[in-house]
N, C-alpha and C positions, 0 to 999 in steps of 0.2 A: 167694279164687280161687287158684287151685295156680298153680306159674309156667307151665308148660308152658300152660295157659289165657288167660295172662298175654298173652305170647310172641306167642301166636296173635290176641289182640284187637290186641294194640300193631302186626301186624305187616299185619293187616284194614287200620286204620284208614290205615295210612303206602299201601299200595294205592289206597285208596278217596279218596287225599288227592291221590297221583299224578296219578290218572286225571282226578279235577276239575281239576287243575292243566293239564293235556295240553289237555284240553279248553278252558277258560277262555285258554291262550295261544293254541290254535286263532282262536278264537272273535274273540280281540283283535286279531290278523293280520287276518283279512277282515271285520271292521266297520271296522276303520284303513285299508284300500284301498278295499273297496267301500263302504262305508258300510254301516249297521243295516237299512234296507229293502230294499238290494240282496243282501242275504246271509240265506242260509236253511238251517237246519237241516243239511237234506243236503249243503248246501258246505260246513259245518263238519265233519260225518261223513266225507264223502270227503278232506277233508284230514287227516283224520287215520286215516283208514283202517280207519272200523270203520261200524257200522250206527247209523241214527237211534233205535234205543232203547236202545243206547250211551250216551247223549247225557242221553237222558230219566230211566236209570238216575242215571246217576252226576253230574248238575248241576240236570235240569230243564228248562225251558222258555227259548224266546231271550229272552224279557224278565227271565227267574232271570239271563241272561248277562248281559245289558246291564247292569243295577243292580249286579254284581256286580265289574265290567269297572271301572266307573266308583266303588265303595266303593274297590276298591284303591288309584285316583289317587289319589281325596281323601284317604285314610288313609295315604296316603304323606306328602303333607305333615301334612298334623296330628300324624302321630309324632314328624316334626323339631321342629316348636314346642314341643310337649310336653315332649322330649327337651332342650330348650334352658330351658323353664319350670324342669325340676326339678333341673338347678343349682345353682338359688336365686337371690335377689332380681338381676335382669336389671342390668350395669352398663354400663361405656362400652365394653365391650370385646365386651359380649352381641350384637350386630347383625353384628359383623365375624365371629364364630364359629357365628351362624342361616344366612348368607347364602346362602354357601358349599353348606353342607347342604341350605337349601333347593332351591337353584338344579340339585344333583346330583340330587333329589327327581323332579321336575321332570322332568331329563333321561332317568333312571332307568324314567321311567312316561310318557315322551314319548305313547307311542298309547292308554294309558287316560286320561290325562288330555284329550287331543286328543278322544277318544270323549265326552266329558264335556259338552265346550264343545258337542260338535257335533248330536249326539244326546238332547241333554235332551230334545226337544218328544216324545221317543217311549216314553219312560219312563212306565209305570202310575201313577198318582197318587198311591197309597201309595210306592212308590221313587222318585219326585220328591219327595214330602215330607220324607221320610228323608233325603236328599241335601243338599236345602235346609238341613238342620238340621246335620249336619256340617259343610258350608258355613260355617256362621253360626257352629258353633262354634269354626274355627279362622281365621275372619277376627275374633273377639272374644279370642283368643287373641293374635295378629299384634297388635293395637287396642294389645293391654297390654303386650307388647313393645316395641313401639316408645315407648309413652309411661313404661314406666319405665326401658327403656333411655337415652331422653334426657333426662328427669328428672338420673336419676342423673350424666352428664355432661353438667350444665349448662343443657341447651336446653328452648325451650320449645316444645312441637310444638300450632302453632293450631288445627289439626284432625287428631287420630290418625284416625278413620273414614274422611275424602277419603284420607289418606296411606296408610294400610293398604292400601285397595282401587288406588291410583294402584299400588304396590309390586307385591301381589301381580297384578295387569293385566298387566306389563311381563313380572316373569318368567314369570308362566303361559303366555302367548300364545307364548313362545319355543319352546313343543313345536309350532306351524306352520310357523315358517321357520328353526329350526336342524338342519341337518344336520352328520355330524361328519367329513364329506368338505368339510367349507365351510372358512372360512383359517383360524377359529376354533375351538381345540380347548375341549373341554369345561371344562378349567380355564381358560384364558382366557375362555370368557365368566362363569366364575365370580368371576373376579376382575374385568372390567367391572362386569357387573352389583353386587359388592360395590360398589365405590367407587362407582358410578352412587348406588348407596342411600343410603350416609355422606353424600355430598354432599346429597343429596336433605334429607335429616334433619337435617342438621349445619351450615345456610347459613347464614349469619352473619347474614340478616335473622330468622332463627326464637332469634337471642339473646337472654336478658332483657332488655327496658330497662331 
């Protein structure tokens, strides 16, 4: 392919990439106020100020959004874990440099994630499935974190599964009642929620006998 050809795919695809983006942030704006069945095609189009096969061209269908809305949540956190997995082997210090990141995750993808919790029952069954499975991949990710992060210092954690899901519970749920007009700035609940979790993790009844 000649560059000039080159040029012109590279320059399609960063267009074609826009407009789903435009869209898809549309999209995430009024499923996060109105919710998914009160929002419809055409209030996505006029919010953005083009026509419903705008829409259809360049993302698809409201349920291509929904699932799509809601991959980004979860794949925001799942990067962080990952992003903290390959490091290498998780030590005492691994939790205290996850936390953080996750919790900005989190913050980062406040109304996809929100849309996640809220909206699952409306999801096709194939992109409910799909979701569940990401889900599960990065709450088995969080499982091994935690247990070789306290391993390595010392502790002995009696159930990583209750704790992982107790962990990821607390910070997920904060995309419903944080706002960052509230007393607490985004780093400061970052830095709560850390220490909330070291303690959690690190409580002297979870020590070897």
């Amino acid at each position: 392919m000649a560059d000039g050809q080159r040029t012109k795919s590279r320059l399609r695809a960063e267009v074609a990439a826009l407009k789903r983006k435009r869209t898809l942030d549309a999209a995430t704006d009024l499923f996060y106020e109105k919710g998914y069945t009160n929002t419809t095609l055409d209030d996505v189009a006029t919010l953005l100020g083009v026509t419903k096969p705008f829409i259809y061209t360049n993302f698809g269908s409201k349920p291509d959004l929904l699932v799509e809305i809601c991959r980004v949540g979860v794949g925001s956190a799942l990067d962080e874990v990952e992003r903290v997995l390959a490091l290498g082997e998780p030590d005492a210090d691994t939790l205290r440099r996850f936390i953080p990141r996750y919790v900005d995750a989190v913050l980062r993808r406040q109304k996809n994630i929100a849309i996640n919790i809220r909206e699952e029952k409306n999801l096709l069954p194939e992109h409910a499935a799909e979701l569940a499975e990401l889900r599960h991949s990065f709450m088995a990710r969080i499982e091994l974190l935690l247990t070789k992060a306290c391993a390595a210092a010392g502790h002995n954690l009696p159930d990583p599964n209750v704790t992982a899901f107790a962990i990821v519970g607390a910070i997920s749920w904060s995309t419903f009642w944080y706002s960052p007009q509230g007393r607490l700035s985004a780093q400061d609940l970052s830095e709560k929620m850390t220490e909330i979790v070291l303690n959690l993790v690190t409580h002297d009844r979870m020590a070897p006998r």
